[in-house]
C-alpha positions in Angstrom: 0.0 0.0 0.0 0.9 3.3 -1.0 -1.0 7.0 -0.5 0.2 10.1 -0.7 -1.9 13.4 0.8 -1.4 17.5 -0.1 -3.3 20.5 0.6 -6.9 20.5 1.6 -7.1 16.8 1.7 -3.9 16.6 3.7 -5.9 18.9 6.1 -8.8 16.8 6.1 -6.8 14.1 6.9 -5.0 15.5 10.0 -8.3 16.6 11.4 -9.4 13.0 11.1 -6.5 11.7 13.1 -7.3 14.4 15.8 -10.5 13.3 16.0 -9.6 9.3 16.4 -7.2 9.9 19.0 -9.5 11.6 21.3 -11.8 8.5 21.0 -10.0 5.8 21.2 -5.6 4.7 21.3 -5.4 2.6 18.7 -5.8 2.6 15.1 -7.0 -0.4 12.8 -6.3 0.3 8.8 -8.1 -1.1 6.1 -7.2 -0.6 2.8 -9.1 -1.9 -0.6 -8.7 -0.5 -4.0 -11.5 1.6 -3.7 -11.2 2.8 0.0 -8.9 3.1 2.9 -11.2 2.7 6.2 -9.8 3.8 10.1 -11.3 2.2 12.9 -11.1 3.1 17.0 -12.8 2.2 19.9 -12.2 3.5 23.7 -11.0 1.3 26.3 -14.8 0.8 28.1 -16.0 0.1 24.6 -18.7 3.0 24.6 -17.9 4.7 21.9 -17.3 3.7 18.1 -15.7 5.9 15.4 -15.0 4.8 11.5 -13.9 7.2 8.7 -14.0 6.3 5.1 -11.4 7.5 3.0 -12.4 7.4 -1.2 -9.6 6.8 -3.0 -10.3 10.0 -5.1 -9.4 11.8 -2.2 -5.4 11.3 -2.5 -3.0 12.4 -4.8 -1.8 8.7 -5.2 -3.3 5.3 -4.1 -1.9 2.0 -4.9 -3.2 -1.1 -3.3 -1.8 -4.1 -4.9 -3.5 -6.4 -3.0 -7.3 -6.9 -2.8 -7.6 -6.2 1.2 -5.1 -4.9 3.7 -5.6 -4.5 7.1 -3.4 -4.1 9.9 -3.1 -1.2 13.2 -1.0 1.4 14.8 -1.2 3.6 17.8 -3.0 6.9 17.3 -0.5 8.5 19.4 2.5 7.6 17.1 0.6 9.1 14.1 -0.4 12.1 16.1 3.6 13.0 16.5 4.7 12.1 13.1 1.9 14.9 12.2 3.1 17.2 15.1 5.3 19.5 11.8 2.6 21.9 11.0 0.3 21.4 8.1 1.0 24.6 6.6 4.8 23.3 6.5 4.1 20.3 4.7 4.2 19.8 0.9 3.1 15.9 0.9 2.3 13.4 2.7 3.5 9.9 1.6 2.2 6.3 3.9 3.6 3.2 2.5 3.3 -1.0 4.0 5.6 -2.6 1.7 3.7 -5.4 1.9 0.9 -7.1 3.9 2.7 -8.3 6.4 5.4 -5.9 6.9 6.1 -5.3 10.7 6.4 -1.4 10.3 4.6 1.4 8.2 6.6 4.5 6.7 5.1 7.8 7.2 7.3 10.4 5.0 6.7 14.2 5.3 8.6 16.4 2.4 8.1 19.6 3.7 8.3 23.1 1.5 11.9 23.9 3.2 13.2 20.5 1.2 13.0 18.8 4.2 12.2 15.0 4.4 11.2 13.5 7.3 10.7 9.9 7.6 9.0 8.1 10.4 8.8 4.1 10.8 5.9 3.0 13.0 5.6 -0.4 14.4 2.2 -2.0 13.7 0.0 -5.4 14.3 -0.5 -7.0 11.1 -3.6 -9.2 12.7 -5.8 -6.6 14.4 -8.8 -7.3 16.1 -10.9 -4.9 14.1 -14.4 -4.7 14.5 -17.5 -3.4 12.0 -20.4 -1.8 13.8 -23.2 -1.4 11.1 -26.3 0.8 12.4 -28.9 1.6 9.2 -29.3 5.1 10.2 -32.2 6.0 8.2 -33.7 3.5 11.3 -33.3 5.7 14.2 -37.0 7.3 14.5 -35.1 10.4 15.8 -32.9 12.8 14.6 -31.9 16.8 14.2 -29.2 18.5 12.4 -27.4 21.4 13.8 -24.7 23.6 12.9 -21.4 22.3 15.2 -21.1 25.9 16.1 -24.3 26.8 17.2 -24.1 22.8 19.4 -20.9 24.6 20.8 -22.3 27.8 22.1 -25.2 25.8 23.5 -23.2 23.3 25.5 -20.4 26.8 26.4 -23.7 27.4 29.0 -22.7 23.7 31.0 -19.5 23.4 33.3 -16.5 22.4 31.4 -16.4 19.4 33.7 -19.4 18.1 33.1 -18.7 14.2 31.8 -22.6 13.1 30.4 -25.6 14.8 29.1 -29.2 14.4 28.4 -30.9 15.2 25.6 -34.9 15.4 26.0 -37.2 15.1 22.6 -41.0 16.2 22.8 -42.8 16.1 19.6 -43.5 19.6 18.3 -47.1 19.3 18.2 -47.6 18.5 22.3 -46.4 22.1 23.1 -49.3 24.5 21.9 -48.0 27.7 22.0 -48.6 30.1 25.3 -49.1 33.8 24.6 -48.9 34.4 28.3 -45.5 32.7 28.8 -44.0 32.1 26.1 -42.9 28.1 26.6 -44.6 26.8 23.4 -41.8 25.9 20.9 -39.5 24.4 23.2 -39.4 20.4 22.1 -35.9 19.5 23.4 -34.1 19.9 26.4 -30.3 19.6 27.2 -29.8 18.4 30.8 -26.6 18.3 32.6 -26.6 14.9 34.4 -25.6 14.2 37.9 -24.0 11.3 39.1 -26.5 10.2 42.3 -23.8 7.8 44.0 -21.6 11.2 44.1 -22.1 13.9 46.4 -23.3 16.8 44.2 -23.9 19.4 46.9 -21.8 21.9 45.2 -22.4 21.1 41.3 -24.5 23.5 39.0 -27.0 21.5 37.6 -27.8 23.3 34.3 -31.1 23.1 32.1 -31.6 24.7 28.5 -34.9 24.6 26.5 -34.2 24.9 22.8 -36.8 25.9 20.2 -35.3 24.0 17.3 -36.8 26.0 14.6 -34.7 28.8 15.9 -31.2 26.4 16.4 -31.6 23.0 14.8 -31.5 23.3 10.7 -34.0 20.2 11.2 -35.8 18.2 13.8 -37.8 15.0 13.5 -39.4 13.5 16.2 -43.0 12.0 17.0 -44.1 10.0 19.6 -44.1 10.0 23.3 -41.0 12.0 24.6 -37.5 10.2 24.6 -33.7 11.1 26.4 -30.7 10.0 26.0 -27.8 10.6 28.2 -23.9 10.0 26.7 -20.6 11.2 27.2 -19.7 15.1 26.3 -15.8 14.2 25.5 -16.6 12.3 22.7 -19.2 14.8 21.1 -16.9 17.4 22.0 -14.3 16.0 19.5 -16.8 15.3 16.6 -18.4 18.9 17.3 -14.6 20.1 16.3 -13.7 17.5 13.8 -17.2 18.6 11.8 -16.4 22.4 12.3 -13.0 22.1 11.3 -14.7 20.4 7.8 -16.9 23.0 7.3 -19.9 20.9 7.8 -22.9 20.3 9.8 -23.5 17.9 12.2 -26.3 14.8 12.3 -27.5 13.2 15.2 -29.7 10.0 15.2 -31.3 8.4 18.2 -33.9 6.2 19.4 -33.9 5.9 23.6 -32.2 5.9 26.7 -30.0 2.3 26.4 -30.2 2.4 22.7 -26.6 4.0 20.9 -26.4 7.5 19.7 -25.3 7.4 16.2 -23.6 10.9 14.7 -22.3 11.8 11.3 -21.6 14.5 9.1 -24.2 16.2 7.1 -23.1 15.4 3.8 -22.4 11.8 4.9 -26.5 11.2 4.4 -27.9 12.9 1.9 -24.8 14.3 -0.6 -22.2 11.3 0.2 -22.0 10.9 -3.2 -19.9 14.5 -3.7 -17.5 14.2 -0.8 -14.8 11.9 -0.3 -14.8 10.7 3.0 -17.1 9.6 5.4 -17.7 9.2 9.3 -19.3 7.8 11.5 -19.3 8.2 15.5 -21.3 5.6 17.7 -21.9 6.1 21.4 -23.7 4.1 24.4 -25.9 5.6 26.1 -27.1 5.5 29.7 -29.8 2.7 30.5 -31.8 4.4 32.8 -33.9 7.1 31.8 -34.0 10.4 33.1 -37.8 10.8 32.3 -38.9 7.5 33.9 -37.7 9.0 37.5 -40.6 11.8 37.1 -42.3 14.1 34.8 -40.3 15.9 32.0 -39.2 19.1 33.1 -41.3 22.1 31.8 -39.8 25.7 31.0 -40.1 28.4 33.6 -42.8 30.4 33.4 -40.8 33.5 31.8 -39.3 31.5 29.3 -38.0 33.3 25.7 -36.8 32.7 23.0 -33.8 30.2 22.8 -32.0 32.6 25.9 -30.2 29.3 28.3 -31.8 28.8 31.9 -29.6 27.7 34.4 -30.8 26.8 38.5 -28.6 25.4 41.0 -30.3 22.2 42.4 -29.3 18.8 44.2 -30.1 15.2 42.5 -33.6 14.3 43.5 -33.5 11.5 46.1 -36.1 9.2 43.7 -33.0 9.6 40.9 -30.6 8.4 43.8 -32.1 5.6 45.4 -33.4 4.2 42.0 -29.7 4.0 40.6 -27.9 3.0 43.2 -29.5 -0.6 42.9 -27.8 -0.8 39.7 -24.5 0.3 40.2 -23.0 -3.0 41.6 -24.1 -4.1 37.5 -22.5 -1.6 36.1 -19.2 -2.6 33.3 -16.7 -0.4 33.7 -16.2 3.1 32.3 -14.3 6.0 31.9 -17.5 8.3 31.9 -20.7 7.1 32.3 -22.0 4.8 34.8 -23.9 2.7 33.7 -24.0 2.0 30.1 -25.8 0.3 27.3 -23.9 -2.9 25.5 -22.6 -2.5 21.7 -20.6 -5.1 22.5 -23.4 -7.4 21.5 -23.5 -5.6 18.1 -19.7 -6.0 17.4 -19.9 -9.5 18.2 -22.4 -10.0 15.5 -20.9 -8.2 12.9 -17.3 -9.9 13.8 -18.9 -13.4 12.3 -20.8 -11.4 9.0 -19.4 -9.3 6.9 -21.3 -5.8 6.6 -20.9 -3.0 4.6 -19.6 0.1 6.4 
């Protein structure tokens, strides 16, 4: 294998490896003669990210052999692309063959400079496929990554998980007096109840999403679903960076959060890459502990409102019976399983 990178796709590229190193450590490669696909998981195996490289998309792409597959650590390609972009001419990746112990990275920069990098990698990964139809999920919304950003700038920077409420847009009829009608979906910080959150700011915002979502579907009884901010964090940069908007996909609390770019859906056909980001999400649901949360009465517009508050004792006693269950993780408690999913796909093959 052989590929070689320059301008705007070189840039694309390095955003990409960003991205996959703030999910997950290590990288899985697989290259065909029509596409070169990344893999990553985290280390609690809650979250999921694959990118699809076309092979339109590089300057030069050989594959002499029909599949290729082996994996590195993100952090070793994140230093050989520590030289700044703007410095580099070309970027060059070559596996001499399939089973080479060690693959080239060579950076010839404008100052005639040629830097050359060999890192060591597995030539048998454990590489998994995680295939979610996304035209499935009966929930979804597209927003703007920047717009997402300023709306999550109103939470605490340490906040680790969020919720996101859905309503359907007909059960709010509008209120002259107060103003709440409009206001389908939520974003709740989430507190831990085995923690003592006496001194966190619980924070709640009420979003019209005529006014911030570029779309919104959603019919039905409400839903929530409460995941990890890191990870959407990193994509809300990586799809910025891109110049391109963001689209989420859910169903319910326990059921995986599914996010991709805009043109991914709809106009894949004109780009040249692809990604996808799959997330667990919490399997207890915030609504089931009480009624949804309704806007203050002075509610306007999409302005944030934030209230200092303490867990509710229901929300505390109800989940610490199913802590002692929980698999591990590095952010949420408790979790749903994808596991089940990549151990499906690990015996079929499936089309990313």
């Amino acid at each position: 294998m052989e590929i070689t990178l320059s301008d705007n796709a070189l840039k694309t590229f390095a955003r990409c490896i960003t991205c996959l190193a703030r999910i997950g450590n290590e990288l899985a490669i697989q290259a065909s003669s029509s596409q070169l696909l990344f893999h990553t998981i985290n280390s609690s195996r809650s979250a999921y990210q694959c990118i699809a490289f076309k092979s339109g998309l590089f300057d030069a792409y050989n594959v002499s052999s029909n599949s290729l597959q082996c994996s590195v650590l993100l952090k070793a390609v994140c230093a050989v692309l520590r030289t700044p972009i703007t410095n580099i001419d070309h970027l060059t990746v070559r596996l001499p063959d399939p089973d080479a112990p060690k693959v080239q990275w060579i950076l010839d920069c404008y100052n005639g400079m040629r830097k050359t990098y060999w890192i060591t990698c597995n030539v048998e990964p454990d590489i998994h496929h995680l295939s979610l139809d996304r035209q499935k999920f009966p929930s979804n919304f597209v927003v703007r990554p920047r717009d997402l950003s300023r709306l999550l700038a109103n939470f605490q920077s340490s906040l680790q998980e969020i919720t996101i409420i859905a309503t359907e847009p007909s059960s709010l009829l509008t209120d002259a007096s107060n103003e709440i009608g409009g206001k389908e979906v939520e974003l709740r910080s989430y507190m831990d109840p085995t923690k003592d959150n006496d001194t966190l700011l619980h924070t709640q915002l009420w979003i019209d999403p005529k006014e911030e979502f570029l779309q919104y579907v959603h019919t039905g009884d409400p839903i929530d679903v409460t995941f990890s901010v890191k990870e959407l964090k990193a994509f809300l940069s990586f799809c910025e960076g891109c110049e391109v908007d963001l689209h989420l996909h859910f169903e319910k609390a326990g059921e995986p959060i599914l996010m991709a770019p805009k043109f991914g859906l709809e106009d894949g056909s004109h780009s040249n890459f692809d990604a996808t980001l799959v997330l667990a999400t919490m399997l207890i649901s915030q609504l089931h502990e009480g009624a949804a949360s309704e806007p203050p009465v002075g509610a306007t517009g999409t302005h944030p409102h934030t209230e200092e508050r303490n867990a509710s004792h229901m929300l505390q006693e109800n989940c610490r019976a199913n802590v002692s269950f929980e698999p591990p993780s590095d952010h949420t408690r408790i979790w749903s399983d994808l596991s089940v999913l990549w151990k499906n796909d690990r015996h079929k093959e499936k089309q990313f």
